[in-house]
C-alpha positions in Angstrom: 40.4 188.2 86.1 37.4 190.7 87.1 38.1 193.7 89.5 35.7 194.2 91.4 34.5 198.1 92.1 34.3 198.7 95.6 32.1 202.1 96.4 34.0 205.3 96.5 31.4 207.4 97.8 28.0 206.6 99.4 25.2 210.3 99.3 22.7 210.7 100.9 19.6 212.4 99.6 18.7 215.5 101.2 15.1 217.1 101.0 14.6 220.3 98.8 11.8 221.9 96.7 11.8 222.8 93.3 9.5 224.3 90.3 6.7 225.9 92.2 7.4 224.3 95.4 7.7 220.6 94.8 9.1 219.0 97.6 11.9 216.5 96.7 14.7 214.4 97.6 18.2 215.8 95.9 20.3 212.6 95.5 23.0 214.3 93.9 24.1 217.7 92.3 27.0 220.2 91.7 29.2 218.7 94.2 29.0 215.4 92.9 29.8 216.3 88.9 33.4 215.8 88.5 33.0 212.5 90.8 29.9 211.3 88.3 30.4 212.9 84.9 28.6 213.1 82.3 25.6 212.9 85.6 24.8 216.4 86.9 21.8 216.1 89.2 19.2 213.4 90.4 16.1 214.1 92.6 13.5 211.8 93.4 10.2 212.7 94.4 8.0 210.7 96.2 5.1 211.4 98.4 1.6 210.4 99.5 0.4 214.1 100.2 -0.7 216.4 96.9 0.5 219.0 98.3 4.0 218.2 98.2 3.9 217.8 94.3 1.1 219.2 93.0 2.6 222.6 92.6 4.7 221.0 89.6 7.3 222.1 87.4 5.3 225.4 85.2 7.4 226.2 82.2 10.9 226.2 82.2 14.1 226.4 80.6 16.9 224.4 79.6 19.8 224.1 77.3 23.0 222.1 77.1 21.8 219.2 78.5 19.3 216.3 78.5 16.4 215.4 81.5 15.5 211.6 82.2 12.1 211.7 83.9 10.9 208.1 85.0 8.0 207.0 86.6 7.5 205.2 89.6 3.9 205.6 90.3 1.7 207.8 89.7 1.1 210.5 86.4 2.9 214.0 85.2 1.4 215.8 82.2 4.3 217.3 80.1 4.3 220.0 77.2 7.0 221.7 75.4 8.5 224.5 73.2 8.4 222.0 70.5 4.8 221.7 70.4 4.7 217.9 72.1 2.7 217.3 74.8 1.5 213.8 76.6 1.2 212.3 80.3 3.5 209.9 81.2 3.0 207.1 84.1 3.9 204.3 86.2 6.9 202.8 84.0 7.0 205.1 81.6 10.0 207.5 80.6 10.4 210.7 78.9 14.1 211.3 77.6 14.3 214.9 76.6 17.6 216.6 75.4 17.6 220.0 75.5 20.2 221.0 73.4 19.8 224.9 71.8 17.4 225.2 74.1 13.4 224.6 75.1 11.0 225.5 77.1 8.6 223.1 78.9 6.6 222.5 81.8 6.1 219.2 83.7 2.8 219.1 86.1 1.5 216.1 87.9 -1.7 214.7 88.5 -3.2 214.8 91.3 -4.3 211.5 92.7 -4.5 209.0 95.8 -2.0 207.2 96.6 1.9 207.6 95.8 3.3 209.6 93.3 7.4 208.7 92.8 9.9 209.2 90.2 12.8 210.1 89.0 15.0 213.1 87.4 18.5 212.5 85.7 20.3 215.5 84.5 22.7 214.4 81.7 25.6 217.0 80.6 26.0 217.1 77.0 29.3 217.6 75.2 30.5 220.7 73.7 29.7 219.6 70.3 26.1 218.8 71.4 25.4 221.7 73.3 23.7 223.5 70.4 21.6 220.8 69.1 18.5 220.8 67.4 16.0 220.1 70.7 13.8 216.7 70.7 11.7 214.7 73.0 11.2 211.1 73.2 8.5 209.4 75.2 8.7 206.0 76.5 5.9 203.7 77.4 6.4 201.0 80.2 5.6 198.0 77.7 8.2 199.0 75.3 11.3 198.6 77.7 12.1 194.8 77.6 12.7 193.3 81.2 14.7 190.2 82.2 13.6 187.7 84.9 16.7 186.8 86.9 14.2 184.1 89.0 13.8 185.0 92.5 11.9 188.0 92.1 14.8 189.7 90.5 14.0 191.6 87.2 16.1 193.9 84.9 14.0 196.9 82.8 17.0 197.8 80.4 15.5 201.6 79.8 19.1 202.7 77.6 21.9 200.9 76.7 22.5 196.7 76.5 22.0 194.6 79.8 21.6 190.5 80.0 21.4 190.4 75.8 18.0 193.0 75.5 18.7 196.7 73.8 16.8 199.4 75.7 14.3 201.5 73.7 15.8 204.6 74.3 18.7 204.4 70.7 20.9 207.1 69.3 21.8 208.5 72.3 24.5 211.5 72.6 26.4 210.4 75.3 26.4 206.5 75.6 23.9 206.1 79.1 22.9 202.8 80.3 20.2 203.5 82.2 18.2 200.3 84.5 15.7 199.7 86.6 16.7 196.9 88.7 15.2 194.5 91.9 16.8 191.9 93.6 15.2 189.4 95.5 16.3 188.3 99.1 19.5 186.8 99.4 20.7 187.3 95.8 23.9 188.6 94.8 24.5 189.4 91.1 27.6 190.1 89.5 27.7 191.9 86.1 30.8 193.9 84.0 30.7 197.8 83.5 33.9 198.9 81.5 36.7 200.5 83.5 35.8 203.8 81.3 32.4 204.6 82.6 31.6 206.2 85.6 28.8 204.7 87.2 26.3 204.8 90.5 23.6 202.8 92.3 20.3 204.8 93.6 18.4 202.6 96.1 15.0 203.6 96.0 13.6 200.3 98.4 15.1 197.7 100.4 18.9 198.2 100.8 21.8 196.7 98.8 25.6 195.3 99.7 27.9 196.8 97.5 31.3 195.2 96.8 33.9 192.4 97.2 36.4 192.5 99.9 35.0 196.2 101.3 31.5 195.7 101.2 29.2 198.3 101.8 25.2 198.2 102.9 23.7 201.1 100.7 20.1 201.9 102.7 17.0 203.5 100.2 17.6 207.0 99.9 21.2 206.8 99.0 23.3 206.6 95.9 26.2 204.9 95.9 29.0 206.0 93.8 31.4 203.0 92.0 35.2 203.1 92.2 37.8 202.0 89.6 37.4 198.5 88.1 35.6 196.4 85.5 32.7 194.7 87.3 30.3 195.3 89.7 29.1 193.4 93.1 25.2 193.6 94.3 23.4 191.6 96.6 20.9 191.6 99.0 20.4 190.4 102.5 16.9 189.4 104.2 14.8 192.4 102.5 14.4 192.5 98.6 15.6 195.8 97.2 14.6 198.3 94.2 17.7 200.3 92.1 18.3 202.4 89.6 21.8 201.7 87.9 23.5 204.3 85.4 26.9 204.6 83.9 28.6 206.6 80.8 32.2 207.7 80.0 33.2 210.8 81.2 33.1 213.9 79.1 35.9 215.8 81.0 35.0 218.7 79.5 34.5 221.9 81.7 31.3 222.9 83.4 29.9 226.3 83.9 26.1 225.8 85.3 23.6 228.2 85.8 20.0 226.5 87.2 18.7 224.9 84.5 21.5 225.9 82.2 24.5 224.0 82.0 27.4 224.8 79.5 31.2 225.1 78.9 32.0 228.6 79.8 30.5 231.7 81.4 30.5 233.4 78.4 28.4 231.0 77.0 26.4 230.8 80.1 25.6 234.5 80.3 24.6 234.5 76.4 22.0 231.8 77.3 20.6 233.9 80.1 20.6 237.0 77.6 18.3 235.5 74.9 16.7 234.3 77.7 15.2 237.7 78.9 15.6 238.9 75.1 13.3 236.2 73.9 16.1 235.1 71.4 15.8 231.7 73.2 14.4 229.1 71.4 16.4 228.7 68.1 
């Protein structure tokens, strides 16, 4: 017999800037981590007004983990230590793990209308930390969708969902990673393994969440899954719009620094140290 995860936790996003000044909405950070490993961080920026986002992300660091930048409208131009560069859009993702470390830079385009997406910061294990670096770009038509009827549709970005393989394959850390809508007055019901730690960001419309607790999860929230092997989603009179992502834990410990995330201080303040040294990039 299914069990049912009721939601531990419900966040809500509170506004921040980042890069240059980018103003953004932080769903979920530091505080959250134990609660959501492997998931460190997710912002979602969204706004109508260049100025909010046009400052962009100029080059960066990272190491120790991997970035998950999708794209709700609107485009962001994106180069790298590595030597890639390319523009991704409406639909599109770029999957970048940082590992020994990279530099890049993420700008957007400015444009009319809205400009929205995403940011997932994945931890990566102690045996991954020191990777090789590499960047994967994902174009909208190559994630598969599935039509649930009803206006409700599936884009399986990572992981399996409803029999279709996302494009995003040999993955560190096992993410399933979706895009989901549900139409009005739908309730789907779907397993995730008692292992994984899992959440819900509504980013339109608002979801129920549950089986005998239910809970009404309002855009601009994530809700956080409790214990159990299936999970409960529905919708009332308004259609809604989701991101979905689970992974088993690492439970490994964290010492974060910015952009840096890794196992120890020691290890942290080594990072920083080639850092200013230039002894970065590996």
């Amino acid at each position: 017999m299914a069990s049912i995860r009721e939601v531990a936790k419900v966040i809500q996003g509170y506004p921040t800037h980042d890069g240059a000044g980018v103003k953004l909405t932080r769903m979920f950070s530091r505080d959250e981590a134990g609660l959501l490993d492997p998931f460190l961080m997710l912002d979602h920026f969204g706004s109508d007004r260049p100025e909010d986002y046009m400052p962009g992300f100029p080059m960066h660091p990272h190491r120790g983990i991997e970035t998950v930048t999708y794209m709700l409208d609107g485009y962001v131009d994106h180069k790298d230590s590595l030597g890639n560069h390319g523009t991704i859009g409406p639909g599109d993702v770029q999957w970048m793990t940082a590992g020994s470390g990279i530099l890049h830079e993420e700008m957007p385009r400015k444009a009319k209308g809205w400009m929205q997406g995403l940011q997932l910061w994945v931890n990566l294990p102690k045996a991954n930390k020191m990777m090789p670096p590499r960047y994967r770009e994902i174009k909208s038509e190559e994630i598969p969708v599935y039509d649930l009827g009803n206006g409700s549709k599936i884009r399986v970005i990572a992981g399996e969902s409803q029999g279709l393989v996302g494009p995003v394959k040999d993955l560190v850390v096992d993410v399933k990673y979706l895009d989901m809508s549900l139409g009005p007055r739908t309730f789907l019901e779907h397993e995730m393994s008692a292992e994984r730690n899992g959440f819900v960001m509504v980013y339109e419309g608002e979801l129920i969440i549950g089986d005998e607790h239910p809970k009404t999860v309002p855009a601009g929230s994530v809700a956080v899954f409790g214990p159990g092997d299936t999970y409960k989603l529905g919708t009332g009179r308004r259609a809604a719009k989701y991101i979905l992502a689970s992974a088993k834990p690492l439970k490994e410990p964290i010492a974060w620094g910015g952009p840096i995330v890794m196992n120890t201080r020691e290890e942290l303040d080594l990072a920083f140290s080639e850092l200013k040294a230039g002894t970065f990039i590996k």
